[in-house]
C-alpha positions in Angstrom: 39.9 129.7 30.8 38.4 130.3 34.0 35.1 130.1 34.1 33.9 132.5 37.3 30.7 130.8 37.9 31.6 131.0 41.7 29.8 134.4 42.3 27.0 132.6 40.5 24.5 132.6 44.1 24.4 128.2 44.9 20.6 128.2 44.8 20.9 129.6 41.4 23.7 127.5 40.0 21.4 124.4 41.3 18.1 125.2 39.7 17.6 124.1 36.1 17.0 126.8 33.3 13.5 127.0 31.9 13.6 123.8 29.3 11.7 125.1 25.7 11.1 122.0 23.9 12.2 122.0 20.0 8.6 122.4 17.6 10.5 122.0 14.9 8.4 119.9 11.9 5.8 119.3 14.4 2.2 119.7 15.3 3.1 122.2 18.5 0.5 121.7 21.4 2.7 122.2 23.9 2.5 125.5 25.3 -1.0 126.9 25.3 -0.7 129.0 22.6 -3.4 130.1 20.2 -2.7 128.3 17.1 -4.3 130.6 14.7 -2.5 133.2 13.0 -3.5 136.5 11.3 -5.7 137.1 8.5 -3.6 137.8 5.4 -5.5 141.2 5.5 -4.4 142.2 9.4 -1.1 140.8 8.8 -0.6 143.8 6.3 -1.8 146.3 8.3 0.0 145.6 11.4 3.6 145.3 9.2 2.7 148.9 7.7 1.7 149.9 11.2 5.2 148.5 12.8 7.0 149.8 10.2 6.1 153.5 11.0 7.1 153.4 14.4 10.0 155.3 16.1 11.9 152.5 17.0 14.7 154.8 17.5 12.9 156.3 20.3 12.0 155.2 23.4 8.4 153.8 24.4 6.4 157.2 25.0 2.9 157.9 25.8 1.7 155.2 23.6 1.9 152.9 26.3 -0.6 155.0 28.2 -3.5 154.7 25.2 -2.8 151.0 25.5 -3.3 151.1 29.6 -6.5 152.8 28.9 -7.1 150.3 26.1 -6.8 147.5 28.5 -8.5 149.0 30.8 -11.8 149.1 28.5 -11.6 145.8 27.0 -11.0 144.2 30.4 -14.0 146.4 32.1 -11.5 147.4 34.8 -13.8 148.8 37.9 -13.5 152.9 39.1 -10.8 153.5 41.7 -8.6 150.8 40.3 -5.4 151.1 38.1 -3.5 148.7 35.6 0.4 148.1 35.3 1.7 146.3 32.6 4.5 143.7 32.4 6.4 141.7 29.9 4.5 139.3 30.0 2.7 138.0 33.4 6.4 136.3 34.4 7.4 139.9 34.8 4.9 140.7 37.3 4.8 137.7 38.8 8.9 138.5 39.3 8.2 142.4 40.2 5.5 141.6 43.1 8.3 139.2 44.7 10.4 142.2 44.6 7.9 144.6 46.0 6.4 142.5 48.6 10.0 141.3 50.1 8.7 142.1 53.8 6.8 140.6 56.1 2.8 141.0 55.3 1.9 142.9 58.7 3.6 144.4 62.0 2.6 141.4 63.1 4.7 139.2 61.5 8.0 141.2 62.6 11.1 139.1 62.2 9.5 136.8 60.0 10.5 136.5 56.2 7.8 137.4 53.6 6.6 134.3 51.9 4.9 133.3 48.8 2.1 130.2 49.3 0.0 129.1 46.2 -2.0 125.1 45.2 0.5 122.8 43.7 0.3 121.7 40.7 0.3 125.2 39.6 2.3 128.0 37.0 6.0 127.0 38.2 6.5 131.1 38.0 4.9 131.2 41.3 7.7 129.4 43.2 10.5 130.4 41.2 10.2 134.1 41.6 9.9 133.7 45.0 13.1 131.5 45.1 15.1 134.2 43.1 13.7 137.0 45.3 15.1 134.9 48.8 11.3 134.6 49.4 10.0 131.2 51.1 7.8 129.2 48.6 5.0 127.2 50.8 3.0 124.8 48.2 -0.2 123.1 49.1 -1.6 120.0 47.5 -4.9 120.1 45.8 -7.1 117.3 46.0 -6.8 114.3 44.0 -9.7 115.5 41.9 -7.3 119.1 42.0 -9.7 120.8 44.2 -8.6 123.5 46.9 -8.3 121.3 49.5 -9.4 124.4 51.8 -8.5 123.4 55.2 -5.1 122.8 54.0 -5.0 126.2 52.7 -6.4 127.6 55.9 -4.2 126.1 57.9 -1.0 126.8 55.5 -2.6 130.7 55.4 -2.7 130.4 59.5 1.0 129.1 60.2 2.7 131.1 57.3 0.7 134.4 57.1 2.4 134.8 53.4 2.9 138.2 52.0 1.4 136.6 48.6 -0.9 134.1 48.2 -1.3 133.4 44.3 -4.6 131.7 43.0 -5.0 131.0 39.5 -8.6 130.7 37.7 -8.2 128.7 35.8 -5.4 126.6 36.9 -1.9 125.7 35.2 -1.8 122.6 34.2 -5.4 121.4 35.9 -7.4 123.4 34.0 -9.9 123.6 36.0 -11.8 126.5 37.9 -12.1 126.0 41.8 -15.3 126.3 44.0 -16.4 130.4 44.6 -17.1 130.2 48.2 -13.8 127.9 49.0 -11.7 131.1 47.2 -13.9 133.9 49.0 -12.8 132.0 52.3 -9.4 132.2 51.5 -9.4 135.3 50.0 -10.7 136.4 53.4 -8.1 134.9 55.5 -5.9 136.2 53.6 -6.3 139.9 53.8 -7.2 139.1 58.2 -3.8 139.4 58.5 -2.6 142.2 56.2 -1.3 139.7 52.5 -1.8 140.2 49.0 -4.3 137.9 46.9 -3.2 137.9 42.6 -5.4 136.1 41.3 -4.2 135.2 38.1 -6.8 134.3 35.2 -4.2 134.3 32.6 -6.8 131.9 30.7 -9.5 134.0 30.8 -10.2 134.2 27.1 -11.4 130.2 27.8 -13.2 130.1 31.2 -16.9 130.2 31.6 -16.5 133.1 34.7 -13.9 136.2 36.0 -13.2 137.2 39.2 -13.0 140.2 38.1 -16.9 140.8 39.1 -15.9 140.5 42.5 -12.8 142.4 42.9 -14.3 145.5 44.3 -14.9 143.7 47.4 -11.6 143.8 48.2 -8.8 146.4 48.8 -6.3 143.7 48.9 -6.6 141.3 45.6 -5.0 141.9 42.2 -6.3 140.9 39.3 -3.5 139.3 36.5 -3.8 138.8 33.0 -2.1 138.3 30.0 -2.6 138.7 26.0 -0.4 135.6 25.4 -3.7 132.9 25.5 -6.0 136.0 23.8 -3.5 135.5 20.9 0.0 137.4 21.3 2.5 134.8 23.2 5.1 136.3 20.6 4.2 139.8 21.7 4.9 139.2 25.6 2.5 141.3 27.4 0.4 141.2 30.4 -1.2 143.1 32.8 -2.0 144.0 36.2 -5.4 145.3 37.7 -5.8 146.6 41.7 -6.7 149.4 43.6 -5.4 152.6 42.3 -3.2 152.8 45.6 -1.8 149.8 45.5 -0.6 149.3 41.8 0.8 152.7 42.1 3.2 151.3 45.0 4.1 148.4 42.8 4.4 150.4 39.6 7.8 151.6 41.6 9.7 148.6 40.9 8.7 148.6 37.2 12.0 148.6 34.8 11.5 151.7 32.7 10.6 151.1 29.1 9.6 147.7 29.8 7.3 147.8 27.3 8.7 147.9 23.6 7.0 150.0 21.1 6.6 147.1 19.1 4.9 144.9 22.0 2.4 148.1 22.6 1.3 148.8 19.2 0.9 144.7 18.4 -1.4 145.2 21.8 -3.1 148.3 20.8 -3.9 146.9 16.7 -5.0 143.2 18.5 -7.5 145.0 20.5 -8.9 147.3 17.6 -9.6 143.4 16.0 -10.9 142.1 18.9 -13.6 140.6 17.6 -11.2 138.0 15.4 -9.4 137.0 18.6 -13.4 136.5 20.5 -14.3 133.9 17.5 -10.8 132.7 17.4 -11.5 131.9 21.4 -15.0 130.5 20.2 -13.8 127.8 17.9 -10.9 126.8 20.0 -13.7 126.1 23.2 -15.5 124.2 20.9 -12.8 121.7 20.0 -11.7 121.5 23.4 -15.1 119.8 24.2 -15.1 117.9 21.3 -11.4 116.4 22.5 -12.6 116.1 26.1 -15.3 113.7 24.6 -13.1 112.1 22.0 -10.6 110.8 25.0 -13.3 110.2 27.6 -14.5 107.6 25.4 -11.0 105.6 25.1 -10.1 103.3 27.4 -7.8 103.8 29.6 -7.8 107.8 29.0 -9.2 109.9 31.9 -9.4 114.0 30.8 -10.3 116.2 33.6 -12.3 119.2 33.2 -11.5 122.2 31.4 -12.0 125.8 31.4 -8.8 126.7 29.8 -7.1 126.1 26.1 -5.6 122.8 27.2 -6.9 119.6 28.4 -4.9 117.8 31.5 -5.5 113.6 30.4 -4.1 110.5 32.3 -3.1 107.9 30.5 -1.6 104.1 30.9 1.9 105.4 30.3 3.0 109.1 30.2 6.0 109.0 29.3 5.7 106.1 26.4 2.5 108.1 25.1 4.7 111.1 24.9 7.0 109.8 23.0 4.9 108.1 20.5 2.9 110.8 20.1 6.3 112.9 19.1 7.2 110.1 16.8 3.9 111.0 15.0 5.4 114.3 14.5 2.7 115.4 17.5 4.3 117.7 20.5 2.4 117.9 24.2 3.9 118.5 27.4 4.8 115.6 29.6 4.2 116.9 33.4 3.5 113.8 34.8 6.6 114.1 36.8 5.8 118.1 38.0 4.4 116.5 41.0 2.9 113.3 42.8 -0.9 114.3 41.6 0.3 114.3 37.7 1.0 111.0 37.8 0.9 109.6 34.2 -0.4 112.8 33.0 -0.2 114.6 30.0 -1.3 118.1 29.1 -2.7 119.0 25.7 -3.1 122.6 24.3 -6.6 122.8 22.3 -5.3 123.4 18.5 -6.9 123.7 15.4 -9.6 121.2 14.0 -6.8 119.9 12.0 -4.6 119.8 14.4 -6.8 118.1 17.2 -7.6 115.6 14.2 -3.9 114.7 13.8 -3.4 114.5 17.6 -6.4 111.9 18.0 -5.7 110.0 15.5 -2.3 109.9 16.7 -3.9 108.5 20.2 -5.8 106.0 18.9 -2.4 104.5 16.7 -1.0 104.7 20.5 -4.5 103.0 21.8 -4.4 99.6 18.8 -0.3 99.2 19.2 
């Protein structure tokens, strides 16, 4: 039978799909994800509260209570609006759509662009690439700083339409200098691009950008309730100026939002205060791990302001595996890109579970 991939577009057909690995029977610190679940007592409450939805009816002003909702817990400044997404992918994928044009008169005749730090979120590059947009990546430092004059210079010769900055980073970690950011955030917006700054970690890191946001008219503000606790639920958001969101709020599917996905949203944020301590205990082991490997030999973790720990190790690929053997499950991205070498990335579980996974180590560290 004939297949018909040919009107599949070549760049597509070449790219690999999105690779989820199989957590089956294992301690799963792969993927950032908050490894608590909900109290018995919440759990029974939110089925009730699903249950007597309309789910034969489509997504209605509910969503609107939960923008406003958002809008409150996040602190979102006056004049500015929020746009929600399935998920921050979905917005990452509907500003690639909206922004398909060069970023000022300027740049006439020149194709819109999307530049960001690499290592970063691989979103970044690959909604550019399915949007026909050029993807222009700049190395951090080897200590995954912005190396800023790269970035000046990259922001000079490509004048990119959008230049994503993520705080903290994906899979680093790590928040970057204020003044280095404000520089580029400023060169940015001299000649007429978008800044997101995505702090889809937020829940983790010691500051926000969003206390500076008002200085600008041309930086969004992304985040997303996955790390606060819902990566099942698949919902993020979007903060900007009012006139701004509103323009990319156009190329929003309708109904993106599921009934189910708004009132998960809306019940997490009436428990809030579950989520905070949840957020508490999991900073708290991720120092203890960052001083449990720094004292192995051999083991270099870099610093952290996000629910994972980024660690090189001897072998990356042999740890890896022996880790999986001992039914333990991280993310191998030490061949993302040259600076990962030998690198693995560890999402902060639970006490337990960070037990298990160093104990696991240090089997790897006497064999």
């Amino acid at each position: 039978m004939k297949a018909f991939t040919s009107v599949i577009r070549q760049d597509v057909q070449s790219m690999q799909a999105y690779a989820i690995q199989d957590a089956t029977g294992m301690v799963k610190l792969d993927a950032m994800e908050n490894p608590f679940s909900l109290p018995a007592d919440l759990q029974q409450a939110l089925g009730q509260r699903l249950g007597a939805l309309a789910i034969n009816r489509y997504p209605g002003s509910r969503v609107n209570t939960l923008r406003s909702a958002l809008a409150q817990h996040a602190g979102m400044p006056e004049g500015f609006d929020l746009m929600l997404g399935n998920g921050s992918d979905e917005l990452i994928s509907l500003l690639a759509m909206a922004c398909d044009a060069p970023s000022s008169a300027a740049n006439a005749g020149r194709p819109a662009s999307v530049l960001a730090p690499v290592p970063g979120f691989v979103m970044y590059a690959m909604s550019a690439q399915l949007q026909g947009l050029a993807f222009h990546g700049v190395p951090l430092t080897a200590d995954f700083e912005l190396d800023e004059a790269a970035m000046l210079a990259a922001i000079e010769q490509h004048q990119p339409t959008l230049l994503y900055l993520a705080y903290p980073n994906n899979p680093t970690a790590n928040l970057w200098n204020d003044a280095v950011i404000e520089r580029l955030v400023l060169a940015q917006g001299a000649h007429g691009g978008l800044v997101v700054m995505d702090e889809a970690y937020q829940p983790f890191a010691s500051k926000t950008y969003l206390d500076r946001i008002t200085r600008h008219q041309h930086v969004l503000l992304m985040r997303t309730l996955s790390k606060f606790g819902l990566a099942g639920v698949r919902l993020g958001y979007m903060m900007g100026p009012q006139a701004l969101i509103a323009e990319i709020d156009k190329v929003r599917p309708p109904y993106n939002v599921s009934v189910l996905n708004c009132e998960c949203a809306l019940f997490a944020l009436e428990h809030a205060q579950v989520f905070a301590a949840q957020a508490r205990v999991l900073r708290e082991e991720r120092e203890r791990l960052v001083k449990a490997l720094a004292a192995m030999p051999g083991v270099k973790p870099f610093p952290s302001e996000a629910n994972m720990v980024l660690v090189r190790v001897p072998d990356a690929m042999a740890w890896f595996e022996g880790l999986k053997a001992s039914k333990v499950l991280v993310k191998n991205v030490s061949k993302m890109h040259p600076l990962l070498a030998n690198c693995l990335r560890l999402t902060v579980g639970t006490p337990q579970e960070n037990d298990m996974m160093l104990a696991a180590i240090n089997g790897l560290l006497t064999h």
